[in-house]
C-alpha positions as CSV (number, residue, x, y, z in Angstrom):
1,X,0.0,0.0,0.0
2,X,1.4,3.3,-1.0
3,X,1.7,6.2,0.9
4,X,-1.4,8.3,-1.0
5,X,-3.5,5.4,0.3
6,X,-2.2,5.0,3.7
7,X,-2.9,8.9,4.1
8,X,-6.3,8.2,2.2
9,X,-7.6,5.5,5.0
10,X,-5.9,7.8,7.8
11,X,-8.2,10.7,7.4
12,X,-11.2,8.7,6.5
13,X,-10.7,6.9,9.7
14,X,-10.4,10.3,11.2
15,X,-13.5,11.8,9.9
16,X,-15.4,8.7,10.8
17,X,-14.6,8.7,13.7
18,X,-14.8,12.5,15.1
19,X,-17.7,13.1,12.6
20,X,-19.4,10.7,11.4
21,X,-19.4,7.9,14.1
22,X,-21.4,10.3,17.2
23,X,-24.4,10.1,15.2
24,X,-24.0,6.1,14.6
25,X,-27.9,5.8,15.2
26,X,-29.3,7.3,12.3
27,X,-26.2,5.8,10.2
28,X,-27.2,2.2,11.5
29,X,-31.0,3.3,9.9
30,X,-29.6,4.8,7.0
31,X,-28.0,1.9,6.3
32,X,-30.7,-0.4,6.6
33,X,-33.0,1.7,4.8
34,X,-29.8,1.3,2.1
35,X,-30.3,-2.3,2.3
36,X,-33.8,-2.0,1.7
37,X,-33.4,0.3,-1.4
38,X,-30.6,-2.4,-3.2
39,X,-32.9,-5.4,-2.5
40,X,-35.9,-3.4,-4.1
41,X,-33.4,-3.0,-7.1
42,X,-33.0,-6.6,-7.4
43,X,-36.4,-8.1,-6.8
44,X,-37.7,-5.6,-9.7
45,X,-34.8,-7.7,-12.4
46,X,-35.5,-10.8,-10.8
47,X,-39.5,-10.2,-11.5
48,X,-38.9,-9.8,-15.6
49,X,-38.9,-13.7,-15.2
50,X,-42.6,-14.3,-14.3
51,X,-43.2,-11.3,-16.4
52,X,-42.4,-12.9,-19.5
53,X,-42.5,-16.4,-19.1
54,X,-45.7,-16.5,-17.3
55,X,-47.5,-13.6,-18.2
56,X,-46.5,-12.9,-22.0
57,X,-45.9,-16.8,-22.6
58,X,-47.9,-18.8,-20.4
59,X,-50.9,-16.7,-19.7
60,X,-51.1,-17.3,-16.0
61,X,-53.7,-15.3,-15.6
62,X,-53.6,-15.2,-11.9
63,X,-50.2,-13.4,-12.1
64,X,-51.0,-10.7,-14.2
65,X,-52.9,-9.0,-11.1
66,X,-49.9,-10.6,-8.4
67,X,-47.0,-9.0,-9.9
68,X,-48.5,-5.7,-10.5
69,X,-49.2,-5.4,-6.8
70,X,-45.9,-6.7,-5.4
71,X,-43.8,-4.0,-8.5
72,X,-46.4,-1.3,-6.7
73,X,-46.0,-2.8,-3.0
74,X,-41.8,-2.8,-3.7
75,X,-42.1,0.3,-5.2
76,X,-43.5,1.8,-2.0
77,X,-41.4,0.6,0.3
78,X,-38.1,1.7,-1.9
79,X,-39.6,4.9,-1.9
80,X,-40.2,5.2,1.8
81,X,-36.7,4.0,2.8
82,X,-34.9,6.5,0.1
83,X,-36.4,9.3,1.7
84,X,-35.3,8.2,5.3
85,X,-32.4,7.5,4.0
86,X,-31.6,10.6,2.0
87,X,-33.2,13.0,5.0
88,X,-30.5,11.4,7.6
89,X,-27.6,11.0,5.1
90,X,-28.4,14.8,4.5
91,X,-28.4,15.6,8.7
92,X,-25.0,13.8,9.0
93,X,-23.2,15.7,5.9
94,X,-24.8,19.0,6.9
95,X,-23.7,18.7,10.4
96,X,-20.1,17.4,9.4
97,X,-19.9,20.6,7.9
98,X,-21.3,22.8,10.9
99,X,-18.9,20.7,13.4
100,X,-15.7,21.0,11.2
101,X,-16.6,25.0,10.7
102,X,-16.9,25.3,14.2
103,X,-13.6,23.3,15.3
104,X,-11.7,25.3,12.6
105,X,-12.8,28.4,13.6
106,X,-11.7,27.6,17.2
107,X,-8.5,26.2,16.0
108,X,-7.6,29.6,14.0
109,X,-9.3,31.8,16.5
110,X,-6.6,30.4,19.2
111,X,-3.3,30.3,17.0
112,X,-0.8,32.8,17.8
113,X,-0.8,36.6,16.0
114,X,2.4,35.0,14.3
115,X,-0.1,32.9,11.8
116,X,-2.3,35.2,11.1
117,X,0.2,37.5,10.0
118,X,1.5,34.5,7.6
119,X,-2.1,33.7,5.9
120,X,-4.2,35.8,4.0
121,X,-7.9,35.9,4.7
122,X,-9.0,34.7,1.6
123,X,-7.3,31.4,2.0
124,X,-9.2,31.3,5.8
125,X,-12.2,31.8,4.1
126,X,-11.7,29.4,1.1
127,X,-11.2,26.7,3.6
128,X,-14.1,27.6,6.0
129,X,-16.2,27.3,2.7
130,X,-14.7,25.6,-0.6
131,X,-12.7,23.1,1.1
132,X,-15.1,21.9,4.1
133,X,-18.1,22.1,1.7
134,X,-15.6,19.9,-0.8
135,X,-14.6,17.2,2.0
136,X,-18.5,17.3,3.4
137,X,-19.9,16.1,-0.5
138,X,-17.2,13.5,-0.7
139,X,-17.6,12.3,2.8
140,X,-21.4,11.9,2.1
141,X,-20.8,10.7,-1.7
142,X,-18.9,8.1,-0.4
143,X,-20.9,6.6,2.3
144,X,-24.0,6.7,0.1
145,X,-22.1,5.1,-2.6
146,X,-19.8,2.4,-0.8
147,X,-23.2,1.0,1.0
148,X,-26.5,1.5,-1.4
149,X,-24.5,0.5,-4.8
150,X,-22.6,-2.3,-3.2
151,X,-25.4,-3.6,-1.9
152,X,-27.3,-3.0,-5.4
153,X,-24.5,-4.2,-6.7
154,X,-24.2,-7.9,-4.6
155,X,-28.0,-8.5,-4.5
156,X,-27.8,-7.8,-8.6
157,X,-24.8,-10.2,-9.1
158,X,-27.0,-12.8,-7.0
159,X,-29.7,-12.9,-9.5
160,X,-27.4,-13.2,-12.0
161,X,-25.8,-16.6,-10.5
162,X,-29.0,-17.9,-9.9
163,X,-30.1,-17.7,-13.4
164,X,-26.6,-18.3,-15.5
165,X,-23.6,-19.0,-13.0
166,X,-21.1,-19.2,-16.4
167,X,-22.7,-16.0,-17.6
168,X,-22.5,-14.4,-14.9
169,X,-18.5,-15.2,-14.3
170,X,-18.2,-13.7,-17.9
171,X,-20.0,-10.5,-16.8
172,X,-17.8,-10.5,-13.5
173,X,-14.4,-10.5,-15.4
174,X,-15.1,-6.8,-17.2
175,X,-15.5,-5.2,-13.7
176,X,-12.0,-5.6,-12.4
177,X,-10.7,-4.3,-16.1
178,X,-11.4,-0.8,-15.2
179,X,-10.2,-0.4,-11.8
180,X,-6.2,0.8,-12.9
181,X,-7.3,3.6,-15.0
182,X,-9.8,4.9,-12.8
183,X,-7.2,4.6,-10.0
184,X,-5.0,6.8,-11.9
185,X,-7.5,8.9,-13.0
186,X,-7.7,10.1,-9.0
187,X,-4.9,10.7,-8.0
188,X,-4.6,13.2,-10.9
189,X,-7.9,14.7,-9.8
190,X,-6.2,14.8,-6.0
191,X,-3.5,17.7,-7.4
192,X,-5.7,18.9,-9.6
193,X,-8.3,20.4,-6.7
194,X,-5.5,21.1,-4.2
195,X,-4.0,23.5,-7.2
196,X,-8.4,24.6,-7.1
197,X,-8.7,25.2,-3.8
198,X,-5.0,27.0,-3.5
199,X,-7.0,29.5,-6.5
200,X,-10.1,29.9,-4.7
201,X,-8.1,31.5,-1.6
202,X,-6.2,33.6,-3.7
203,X,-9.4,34.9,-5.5
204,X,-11.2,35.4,-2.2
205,X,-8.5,37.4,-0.9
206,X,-8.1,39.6,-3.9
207,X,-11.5,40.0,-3.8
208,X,-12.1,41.2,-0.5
209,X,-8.6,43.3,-0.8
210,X,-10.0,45.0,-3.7
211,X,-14.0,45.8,-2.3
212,X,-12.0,47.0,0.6
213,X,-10.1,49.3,-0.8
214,X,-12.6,50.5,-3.5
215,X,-12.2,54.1,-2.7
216,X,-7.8,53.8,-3.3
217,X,-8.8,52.4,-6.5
218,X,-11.3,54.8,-8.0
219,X,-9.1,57.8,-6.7
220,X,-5.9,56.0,-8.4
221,X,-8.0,54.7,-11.8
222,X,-6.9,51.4,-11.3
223,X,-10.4,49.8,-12.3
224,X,-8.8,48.2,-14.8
225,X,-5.4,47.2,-13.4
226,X,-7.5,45.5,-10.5
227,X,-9.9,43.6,-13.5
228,X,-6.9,42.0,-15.1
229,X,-5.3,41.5,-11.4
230,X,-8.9,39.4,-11.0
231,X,-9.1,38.3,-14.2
232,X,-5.9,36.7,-14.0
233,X,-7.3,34.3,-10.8
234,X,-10.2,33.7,-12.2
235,X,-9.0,32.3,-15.7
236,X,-6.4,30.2,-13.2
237,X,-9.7,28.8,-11.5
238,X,-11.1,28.5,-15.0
239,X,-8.2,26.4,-15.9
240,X,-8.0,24.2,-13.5
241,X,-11.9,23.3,-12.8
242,X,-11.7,22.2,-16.7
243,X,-8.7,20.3,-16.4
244,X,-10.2,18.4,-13.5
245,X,-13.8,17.8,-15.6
246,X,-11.4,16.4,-18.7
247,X,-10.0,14.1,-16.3
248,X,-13.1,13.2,-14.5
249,X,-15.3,13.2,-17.4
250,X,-12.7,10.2,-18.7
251,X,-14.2,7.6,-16.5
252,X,-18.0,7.5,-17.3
253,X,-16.8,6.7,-21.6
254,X,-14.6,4.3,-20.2
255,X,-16.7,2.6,-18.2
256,X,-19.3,2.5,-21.0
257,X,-17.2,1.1,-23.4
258,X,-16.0,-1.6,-21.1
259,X,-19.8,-2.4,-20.3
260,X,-20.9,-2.1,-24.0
261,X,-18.2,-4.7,-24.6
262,X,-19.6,-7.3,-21.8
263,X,-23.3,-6.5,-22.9
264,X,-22.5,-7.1,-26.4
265,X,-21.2,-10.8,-25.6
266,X,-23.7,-11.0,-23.2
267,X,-26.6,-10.8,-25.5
268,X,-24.3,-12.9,-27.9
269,X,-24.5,-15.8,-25.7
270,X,-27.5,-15.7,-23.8
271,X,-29.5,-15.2,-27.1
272,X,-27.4,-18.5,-29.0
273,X,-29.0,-20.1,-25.7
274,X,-32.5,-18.9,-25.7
275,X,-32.6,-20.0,-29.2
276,X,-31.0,-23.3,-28.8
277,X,-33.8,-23.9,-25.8
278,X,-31.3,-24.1,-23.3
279,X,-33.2,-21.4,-21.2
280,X,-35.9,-19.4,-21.4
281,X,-36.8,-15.7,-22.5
282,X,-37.6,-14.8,-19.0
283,X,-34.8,-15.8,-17.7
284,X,-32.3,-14.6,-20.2
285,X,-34.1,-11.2,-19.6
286,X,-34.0,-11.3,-16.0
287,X,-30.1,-12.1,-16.3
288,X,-29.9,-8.9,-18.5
289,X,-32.0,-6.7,-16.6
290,X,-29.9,-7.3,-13.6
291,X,-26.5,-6.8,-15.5
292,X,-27.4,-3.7,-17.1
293,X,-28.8,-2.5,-13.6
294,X,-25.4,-3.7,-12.1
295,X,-23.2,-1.4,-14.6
296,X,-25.2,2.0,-12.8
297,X,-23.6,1.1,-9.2
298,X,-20.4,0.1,-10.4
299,X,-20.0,3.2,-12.5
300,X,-21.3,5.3,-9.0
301,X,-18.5,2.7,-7.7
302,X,-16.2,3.3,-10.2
303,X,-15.8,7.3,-10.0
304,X,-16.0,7.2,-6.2
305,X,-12.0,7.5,-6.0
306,X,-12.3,10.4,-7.9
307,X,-14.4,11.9,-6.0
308,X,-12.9,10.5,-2.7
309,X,-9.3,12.1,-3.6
310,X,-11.1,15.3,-4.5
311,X,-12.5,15.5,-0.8
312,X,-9.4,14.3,1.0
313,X,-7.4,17.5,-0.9
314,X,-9.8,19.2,0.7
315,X,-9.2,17.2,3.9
316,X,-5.8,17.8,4.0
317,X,-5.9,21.3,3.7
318,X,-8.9,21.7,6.4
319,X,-6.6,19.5,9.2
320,X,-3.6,21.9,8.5
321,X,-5.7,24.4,9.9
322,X,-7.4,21.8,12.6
323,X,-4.1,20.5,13.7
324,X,-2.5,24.2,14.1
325,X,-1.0,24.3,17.8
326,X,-0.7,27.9,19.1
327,X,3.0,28.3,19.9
328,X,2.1,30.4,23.0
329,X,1.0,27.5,25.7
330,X,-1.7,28.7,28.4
331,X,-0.4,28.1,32.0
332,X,-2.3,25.1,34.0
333,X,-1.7,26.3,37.1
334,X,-2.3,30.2,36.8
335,X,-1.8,32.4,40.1
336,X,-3.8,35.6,39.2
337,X,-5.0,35.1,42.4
338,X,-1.9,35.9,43.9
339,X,-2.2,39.6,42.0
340,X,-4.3,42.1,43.5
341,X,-5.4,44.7,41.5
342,X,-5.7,47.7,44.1
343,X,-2.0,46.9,45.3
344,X,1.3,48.6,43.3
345,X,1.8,45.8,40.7
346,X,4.5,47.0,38.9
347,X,5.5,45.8,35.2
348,X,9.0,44.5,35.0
349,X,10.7,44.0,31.5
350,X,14.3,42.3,31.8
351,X,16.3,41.6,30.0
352,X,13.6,41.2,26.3
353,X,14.9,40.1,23.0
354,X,12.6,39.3,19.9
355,X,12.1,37.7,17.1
356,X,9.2,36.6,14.7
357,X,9.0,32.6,14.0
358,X,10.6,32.3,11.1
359,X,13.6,35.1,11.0
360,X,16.6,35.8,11.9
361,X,17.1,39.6,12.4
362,X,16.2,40.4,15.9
363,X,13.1,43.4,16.5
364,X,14.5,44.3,20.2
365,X,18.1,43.4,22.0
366,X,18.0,43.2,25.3
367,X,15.2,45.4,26.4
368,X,15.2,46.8,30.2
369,X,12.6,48.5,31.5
370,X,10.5,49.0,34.7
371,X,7.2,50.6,34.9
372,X,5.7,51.8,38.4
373,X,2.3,51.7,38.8
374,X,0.5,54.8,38.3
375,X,3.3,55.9,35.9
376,X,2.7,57.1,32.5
377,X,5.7,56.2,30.4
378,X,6.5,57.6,26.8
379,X,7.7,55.2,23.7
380,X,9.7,57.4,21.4
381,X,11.5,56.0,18.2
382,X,11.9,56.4,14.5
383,X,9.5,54.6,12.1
384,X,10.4,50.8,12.6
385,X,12.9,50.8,16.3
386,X,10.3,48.2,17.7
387,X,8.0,50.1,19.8
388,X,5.1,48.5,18.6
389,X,6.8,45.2,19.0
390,X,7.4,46.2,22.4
391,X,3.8,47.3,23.6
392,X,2.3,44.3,21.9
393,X,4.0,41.8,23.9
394,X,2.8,43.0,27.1
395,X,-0.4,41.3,26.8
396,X,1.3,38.5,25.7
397,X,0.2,38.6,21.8
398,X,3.9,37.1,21.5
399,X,6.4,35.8,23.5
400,X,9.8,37.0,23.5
401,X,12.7,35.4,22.4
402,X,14.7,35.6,25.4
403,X,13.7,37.0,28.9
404,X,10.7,37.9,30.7
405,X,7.5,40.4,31.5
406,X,6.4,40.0,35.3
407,X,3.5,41.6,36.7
408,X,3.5,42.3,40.1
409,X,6.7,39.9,40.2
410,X,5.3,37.1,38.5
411,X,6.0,35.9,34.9
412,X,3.6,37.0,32.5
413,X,3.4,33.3,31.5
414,X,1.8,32.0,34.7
415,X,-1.4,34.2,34.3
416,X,-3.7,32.9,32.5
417,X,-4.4,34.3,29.1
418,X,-7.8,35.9,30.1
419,X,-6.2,37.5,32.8
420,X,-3.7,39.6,31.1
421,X,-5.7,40.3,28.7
422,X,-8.1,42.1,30.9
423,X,-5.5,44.1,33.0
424,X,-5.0,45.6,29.9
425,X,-6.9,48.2,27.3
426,X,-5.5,48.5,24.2
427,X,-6.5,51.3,21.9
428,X,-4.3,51.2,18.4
429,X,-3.7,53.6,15.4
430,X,-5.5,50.6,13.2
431,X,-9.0,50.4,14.2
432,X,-11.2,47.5,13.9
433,X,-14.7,47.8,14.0
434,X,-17.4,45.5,13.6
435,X,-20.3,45.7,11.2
436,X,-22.6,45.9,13.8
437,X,-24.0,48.6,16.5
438,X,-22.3,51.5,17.7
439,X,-23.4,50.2,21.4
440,X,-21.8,46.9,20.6
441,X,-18.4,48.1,19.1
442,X,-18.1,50.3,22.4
443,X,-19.0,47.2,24.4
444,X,-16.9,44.7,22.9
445,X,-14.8,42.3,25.0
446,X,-16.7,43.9,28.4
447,X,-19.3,41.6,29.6
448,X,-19.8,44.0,33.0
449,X,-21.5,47.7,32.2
450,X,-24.3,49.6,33.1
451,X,-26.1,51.8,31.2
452,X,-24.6,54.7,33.2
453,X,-21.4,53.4,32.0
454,X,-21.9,53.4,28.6
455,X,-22.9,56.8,28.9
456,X,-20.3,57.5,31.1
457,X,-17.8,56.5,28.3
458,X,-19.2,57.9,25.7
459,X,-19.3,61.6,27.2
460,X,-15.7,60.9,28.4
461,X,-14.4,59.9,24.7
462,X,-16.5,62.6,23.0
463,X,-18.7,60.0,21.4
464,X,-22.1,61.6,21.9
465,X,-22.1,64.3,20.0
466,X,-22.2,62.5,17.0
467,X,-24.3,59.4,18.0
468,X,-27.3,61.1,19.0
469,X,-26.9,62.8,15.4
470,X,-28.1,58.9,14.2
471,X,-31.3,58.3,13.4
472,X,-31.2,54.8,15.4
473,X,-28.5,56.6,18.1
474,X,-26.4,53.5,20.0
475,X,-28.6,51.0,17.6
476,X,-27.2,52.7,14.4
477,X,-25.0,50.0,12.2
478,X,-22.3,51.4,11.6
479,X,-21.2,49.0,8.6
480,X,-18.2,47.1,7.1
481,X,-15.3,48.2,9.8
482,X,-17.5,51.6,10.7
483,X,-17.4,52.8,7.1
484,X,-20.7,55.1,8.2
485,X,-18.0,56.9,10.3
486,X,-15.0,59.2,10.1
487,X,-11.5,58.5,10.7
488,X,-11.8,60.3,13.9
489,X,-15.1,59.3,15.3
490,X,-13.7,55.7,14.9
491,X,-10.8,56.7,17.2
492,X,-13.7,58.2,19.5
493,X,-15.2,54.5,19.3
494,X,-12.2,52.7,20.2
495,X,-10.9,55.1,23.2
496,X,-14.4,54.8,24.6
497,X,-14.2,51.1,24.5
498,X,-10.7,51.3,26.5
499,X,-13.3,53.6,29.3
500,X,-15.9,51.3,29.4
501,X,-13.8,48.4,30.0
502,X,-11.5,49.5,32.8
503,X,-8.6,47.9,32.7
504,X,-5.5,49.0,35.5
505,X,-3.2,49.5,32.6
506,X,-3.6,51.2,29.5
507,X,-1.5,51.0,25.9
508,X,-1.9,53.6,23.9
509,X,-0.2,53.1,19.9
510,X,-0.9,56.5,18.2
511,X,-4.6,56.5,20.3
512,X,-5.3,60.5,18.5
513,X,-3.5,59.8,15.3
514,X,-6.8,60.2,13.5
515,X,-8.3,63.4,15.4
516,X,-8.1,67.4,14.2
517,X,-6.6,69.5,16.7
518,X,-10.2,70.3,17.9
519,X,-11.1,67.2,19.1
520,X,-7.9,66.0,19.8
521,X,-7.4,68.3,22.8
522,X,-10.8,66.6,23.9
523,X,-9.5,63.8,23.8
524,X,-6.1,64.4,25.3
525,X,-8.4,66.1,28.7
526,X,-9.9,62.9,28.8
527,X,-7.7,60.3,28.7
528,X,-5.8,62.4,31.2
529,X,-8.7,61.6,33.4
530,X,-8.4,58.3,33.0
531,X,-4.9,57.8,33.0
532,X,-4.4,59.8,36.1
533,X,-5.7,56.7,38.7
534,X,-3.9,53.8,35.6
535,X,-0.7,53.0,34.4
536,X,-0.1,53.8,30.8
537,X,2.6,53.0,28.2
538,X,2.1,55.7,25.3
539,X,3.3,55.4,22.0
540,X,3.2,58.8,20.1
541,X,4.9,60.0,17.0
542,X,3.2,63.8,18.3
543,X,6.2,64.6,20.9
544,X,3.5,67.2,22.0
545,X,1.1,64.4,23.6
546,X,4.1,62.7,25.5
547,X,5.7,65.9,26.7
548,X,3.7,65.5,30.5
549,X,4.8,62.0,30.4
550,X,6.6,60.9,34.0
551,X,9.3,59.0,31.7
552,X,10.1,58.8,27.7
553,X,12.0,56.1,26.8
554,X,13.9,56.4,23.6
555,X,14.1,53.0,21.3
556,X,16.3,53.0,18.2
557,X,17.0,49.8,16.1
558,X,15.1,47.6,18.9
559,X,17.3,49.4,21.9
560,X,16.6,51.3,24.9
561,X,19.4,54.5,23.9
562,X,17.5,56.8,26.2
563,X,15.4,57.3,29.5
564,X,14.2,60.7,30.9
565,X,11.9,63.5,30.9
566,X,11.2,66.0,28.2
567,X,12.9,68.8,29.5
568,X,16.4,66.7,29.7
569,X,16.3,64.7,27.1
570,X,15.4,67.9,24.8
571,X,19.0,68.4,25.8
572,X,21.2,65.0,26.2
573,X,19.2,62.9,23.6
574,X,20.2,63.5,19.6
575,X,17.3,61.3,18.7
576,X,14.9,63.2,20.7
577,X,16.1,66.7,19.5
578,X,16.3,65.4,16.0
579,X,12.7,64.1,16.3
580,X,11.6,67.5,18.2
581,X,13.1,69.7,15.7
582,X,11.5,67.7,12.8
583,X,8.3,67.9,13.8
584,X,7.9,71.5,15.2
585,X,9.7,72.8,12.1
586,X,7.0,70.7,10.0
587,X,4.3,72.7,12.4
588,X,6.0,76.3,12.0
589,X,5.6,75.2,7.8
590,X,2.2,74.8,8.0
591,X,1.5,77.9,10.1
592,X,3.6,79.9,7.7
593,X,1.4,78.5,4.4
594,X,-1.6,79.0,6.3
């Protein structure tokens, strides 16, 4: 057994059992009802004997009102157990696909920032939909397939051998003829629809990427550099979903030329005996009936591999995601207890180095730092020193290459995930909003708030003022990431979802980038109120929002070079004064033009 099968039965065996196997009861009645529907197909060849020999040739008139109740009574019953059949066959598939969506979406949902940042969306989505729907028809097509038409298929043969057992060896010997081709035929079909699905992401991503970004295109005219950018995937797609039907569509001729062959002799022989009076017309007929009913399950059973290596590309790809362990491991034995939140717990950096997974060229060296609770402490850098880096691995989004965070004086990595992520509010120069509510995007994450609070926070953050100008007010949808708002009354959002939920320690990244002057200074008043009973780490490319702060530390090239206050590092620090000078001679610029 080669390796492709080996991996075939592995993942079969591993969707049975975590998918399939739970709902065993109404498998076990599927199955019978199977059962049920193959031996209707049979008894309805086996009846063209009495049919002809003693209706049409013996006139048994006693028959002719028999045989068309029991074709009616059969017919009912095969009708009865298809439809339970099909209706539980249906539940299983359908809920394969809901359970599998649900796992993956748990799986991804848990890895580390570190694989997000390595897989586009649109492959995500391809595989929560192309691939799973893909592995869910194959899965089902298989199970329908292996059990109905080879049990059509057995109770068939059986007729056969009862009327013509050297007739029915001859018909026999075709069937195994065709197995090496249509073998071959699948594992084409298995590298085709990986290459398919591989497309699909790509499409889905470029897709999204370019509705997303539909106002950059139309101000740059590039309509119709994005069309041939789509145009391209989609003709890729094209290619490969015909290349896959060329291949698949090989089997069905094949299979009826093999058959056309054995019929052919078939009627050949059978027809030499029915002439020579060796058997009768009935009987030849039944034998024929049956055969040519035979040939419809094993051509189901014949491009079942295709389809079976179609699914388990699809199979392959939705484990990878299944299988993803987060690299970040959540403590067993947390001790947030042993932090209480109304004592000084200060955060201690030693000693930080990082990396992403992957590279070699280290983000910070060696990173130092204490910060005292109640403090509010600058991050100051050119474009790219690693502050970002810095703040973000705080609440533990990655963990550093070398040395460690302590709260309080305990590692970072003995608190349990939904600890950490609680003592801390993060509000970011990238906002991500959802498209729902403005009263839910302010609420996210915060299970705990009044409806004082929500006010509260929304008078604090300068929020207000445009909600109530909504028709629909804190029920207004804001759409796809808040595109019913400004680039400033998202920033509004976001800081008032940092009041509402509380947190001890705050991380600002460029939290008033997006505001004019007016409502900046708003802003800066309140979250002044709210820093003054937190700690905060500030990261600012403004030096005039970080001036107040208790320390700035200065980063360069993913090192601490400087720690102090404005008013000396204004003085000792080159990168400070260079920053300093830049920006308040790009200030006195503007004044001047204005």
């Amino acid at each position: 057994m080669n390796v492709k099968n080996k991996n075939t039965i592995r993942l079969l065996k591993r969707l049975f059992a975590n998918y399939v196997r739970k709902h065993h009861s109404k498998l076990i009645i599927s199955i019978f009802c199977m059962i049920v529907v193959a031996g209707a197909t049979a008894l309805n060849a086996w009846m063209m004997q009495p049919v002809l020999d003693e209706i049409f040739i013996n006139k048994n008139k006693t028959l002719i009102v028999f045989i068309p109740i029991a074709v009616i009574t059969i017919a009912i019953f095969k009708g009865i157990a298809s439809y339970i059949q099909s209706i539980f066959m249906s539940f299983i598939g359908y809920r394969l696909v809901a359970d599998i969506q649900n796992q993956m979406f748990r799986a991804a949902i848990r890895c580390d920032l570190s694989f997000h940042n390595e897989i586009n969306s649109g492959t995500m989505v391809s595989r929560f939909i192309a691939d799973v729907g893909a592995l869910s028809r194959g899965v089902h097509n298989v199970i329908i397939n292996i059990i109905k038409d080879s049990f059509t298929f057995v109770f068939l043969i059986g007729v056969m051998f009862y009327h013509d057992i050297k007739l029915a060896f001859l018909a026999l010997f075709v069937f195994p003829v065709a197995i090496y081709p249509i073998r071959r035929i699948g594992k084409r079909l298995r590298k085709i629809s990986k290459s398919t699905q591989v497309g699909f992401g790509m499409l889905t991503s470029k897709l999204s990427e370019s509705f997303s970004a539909i106002k950059t295109i139309k101000a740059f005219g590039s309509e119709n550099f994005e069309s041939k950018r789509i145009d391209k995937e989609i003709i890729n797609i094209f290619n490969l979903t015909y290349k896959s039907t060329k291949v698949n569509s090989i089997a069905r001729p094949l299979m009826e030329i093999i058959s056309g062959c054995a019929i052919g002799a078939i009627i050949f022989i059978g027809g030499s005996q029915v002439i020579q009076g060796q058997t009768t017309p009935g009987t030849f007929f039944s034998f024929l009936t049956a055969l040519l009913m035979a040939y419809q399950p094993v051509k189901s059973l014949a491009s079942l591999n295709a389809t079976l290596q179609i699914a388990m590309a699809s199979a392959e790809r939705v484990f990878e995601i299944l299988d993803k362990k987060p690299l970040m491991k959540e403590t067993k034995h947390p001790k947030d207890n042993m932090i209480d939140l109304k004592e000084k717990n200060n955060i201690n950096i030693s000693k930080i180095s990082f990396k992403y997974p992957n590279s070699t060229k280290l983000i910070l060296k060696n990173i130092n730092l204490e910060i005292y609770n109640g403090e509010r402490v600058a991050l100051v850098g050119y474009s790219g020193a690693g502050k970002t880096t810095l703040l973000n691995l705080l609440p533990r989004f990655f963990d550093p290459y070398k040395g460690k965070i302590e709260i309080g004086g305990i590692d970072v990595k003995n608190l349990s995930f939904n600890f950490i992520r609680n003592y801390f509010s993060l509000v970011s120069q990238d906002i991500v909003l959802f498209d729902e509510t403005i009263k839910y995007n302010i609420c996210y994450g915060s299970s705990k708030y009044s409806k004082a609070d929500l006010q509260n926070a929304c008078k604090k953050s300068h929020c207000t003022e445009f909600i109530k100008k909504f028709p629909k007010g804190f029920n207004e949808i804001i759409g796809e990431n808040g595109s019913k708002l400004s680039g400033g009354q998202k920033q509004r959002v976001a800081i008032a979802r940092a009041f509402i939920r509380n947190s001890p320690f705050l991380l600002l990244d460029e939290a008033t980038s997006s505001l004019d002057s007016r409502s900046e200074k708003k802003i800066h008043d309140s979250l002044d109120k709210l820093i003054s009973n937190k700690t905060a780490l500030i990261i600012a490319h403004r030096l005039s929002t970080v001036i107040d702060a208790d320390r700035i530390v200065i980063i360069n090239n993913g090192e601490v070079v400087d720690i102090g206050k404005h008013s000396t590092l204004i003085k000792t620090s080159k990168i400070y004064k260079h920053l300093h000078e830049l920006q308040f001679k790009t200030k006195n610029e503007k004044n001047l033009k204005t």
